[in-house]
C-alpha positions in Angstrom: -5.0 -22.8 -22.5 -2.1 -24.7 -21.4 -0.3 -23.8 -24.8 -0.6 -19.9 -24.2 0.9 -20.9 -20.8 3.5 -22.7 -22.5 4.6 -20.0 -24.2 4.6 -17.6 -21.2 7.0 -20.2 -19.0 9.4 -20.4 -22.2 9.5 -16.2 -22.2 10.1 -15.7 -18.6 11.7 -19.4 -17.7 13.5 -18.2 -15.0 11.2 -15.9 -13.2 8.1 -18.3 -13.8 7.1 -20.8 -12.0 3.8 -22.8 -12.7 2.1 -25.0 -10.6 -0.7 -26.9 -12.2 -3.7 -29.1 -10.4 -6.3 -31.3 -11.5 -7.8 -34.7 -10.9 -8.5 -35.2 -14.3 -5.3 -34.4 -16.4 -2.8 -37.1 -16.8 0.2 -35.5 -15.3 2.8 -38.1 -17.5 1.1 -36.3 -20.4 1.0 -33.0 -19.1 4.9 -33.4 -17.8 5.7 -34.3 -21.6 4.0 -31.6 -23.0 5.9 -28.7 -20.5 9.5 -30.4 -21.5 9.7 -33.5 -18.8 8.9 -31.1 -15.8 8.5 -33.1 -12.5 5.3 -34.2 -11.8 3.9 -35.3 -8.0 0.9 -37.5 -7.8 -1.2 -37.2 -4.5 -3.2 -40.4 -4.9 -6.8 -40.3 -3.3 -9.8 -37.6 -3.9 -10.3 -35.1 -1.0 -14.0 -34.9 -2.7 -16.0 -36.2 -5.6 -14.8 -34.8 -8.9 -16.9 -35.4 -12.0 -16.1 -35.6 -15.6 -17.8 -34.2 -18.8 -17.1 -34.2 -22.2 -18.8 -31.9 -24.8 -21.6 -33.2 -26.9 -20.1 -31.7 -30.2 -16.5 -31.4 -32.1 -15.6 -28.1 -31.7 -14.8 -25.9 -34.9 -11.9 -24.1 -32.9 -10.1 -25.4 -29.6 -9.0 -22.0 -29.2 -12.0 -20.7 -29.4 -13.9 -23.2 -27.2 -11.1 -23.2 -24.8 -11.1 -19.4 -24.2 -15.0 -19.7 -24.0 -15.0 -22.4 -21.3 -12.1 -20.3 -19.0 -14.2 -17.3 -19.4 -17.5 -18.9 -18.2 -15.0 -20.0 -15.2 -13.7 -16.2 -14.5 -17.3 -14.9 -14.8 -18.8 -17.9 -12.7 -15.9 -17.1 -9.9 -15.7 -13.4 -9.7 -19.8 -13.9 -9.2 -19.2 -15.9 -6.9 -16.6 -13.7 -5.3 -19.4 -10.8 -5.9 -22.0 -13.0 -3.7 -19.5 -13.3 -1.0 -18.2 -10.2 -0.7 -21.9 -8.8 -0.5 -22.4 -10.9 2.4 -19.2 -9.5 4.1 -20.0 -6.4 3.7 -24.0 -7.0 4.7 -22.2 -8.1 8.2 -19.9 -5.5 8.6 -22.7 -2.8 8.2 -24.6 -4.8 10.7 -21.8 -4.7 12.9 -21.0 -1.0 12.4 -24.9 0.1 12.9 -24.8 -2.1 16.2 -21.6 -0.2 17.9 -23.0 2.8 16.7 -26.4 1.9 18.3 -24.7 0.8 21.9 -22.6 3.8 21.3 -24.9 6.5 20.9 -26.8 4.6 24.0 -24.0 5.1 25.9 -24.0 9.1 24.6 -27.7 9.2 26.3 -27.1 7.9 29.0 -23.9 10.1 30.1 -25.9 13.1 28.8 -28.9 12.2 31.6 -26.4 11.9 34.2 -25.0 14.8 33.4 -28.2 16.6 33.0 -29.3 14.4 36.1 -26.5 16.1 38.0 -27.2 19.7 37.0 -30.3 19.6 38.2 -30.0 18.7 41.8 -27.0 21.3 42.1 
């Protein structure tokens, strides 16, 4: 992964700029790998962070790589799907309840109204 991003900072080096986190990557490496590129350590863990390490040797990087970020992408944009369900659960809810208080509101005008006409 970070060699196809490699090669996309090297095609556009001027108009690229890539900013890369992790509490697990050794950024000395990382920096080495990307040319020498500056590295800032934030020391401390904002939360616990836990490792894992495959059981087998892959047969292809590439492939197990590509595998791995697509589990990420499907795993997030379900996630993203969840949420945005939720939103838009609440928004109907919200919608339904001004229309409610609305057409309330419609009623009762039309009784006064109608209230009006008949003692004229």
């Amino acid at each position: 992964m970070l060699g196809l991003v490699k090669r996309l900072v090297n095609m556009c080096a001027s108009k690229l700029k890539v900013l890369i986190t992790s509490a697990t990557l050794d950024g000395e490496k990382v920096s080495a790998f990307f040319s020498g590129c500056p590295v800032l350590n934030v020391p401390g863990k904002l939360y616990p962070v836990e490792v894992f390490f495959s059981s087998e040797r892959p047969t292809s990087y590439l492939e197990s790589a590509l595998k791995k970020a697509i589990g990420v992408v499907l795993s997030l944009a379900h996630a993203l799907s969840l949420y945005w369900r939720v939103v838009n659960f609440i928004g109907l809810m919200l919608f339904r309840a001004h229309t409610q208080t609305q057409t309330q509101r419609e009623r009762e005008r039309e009784r006064e109204r109608i209230g009006k006409k008949t003692k004229n």
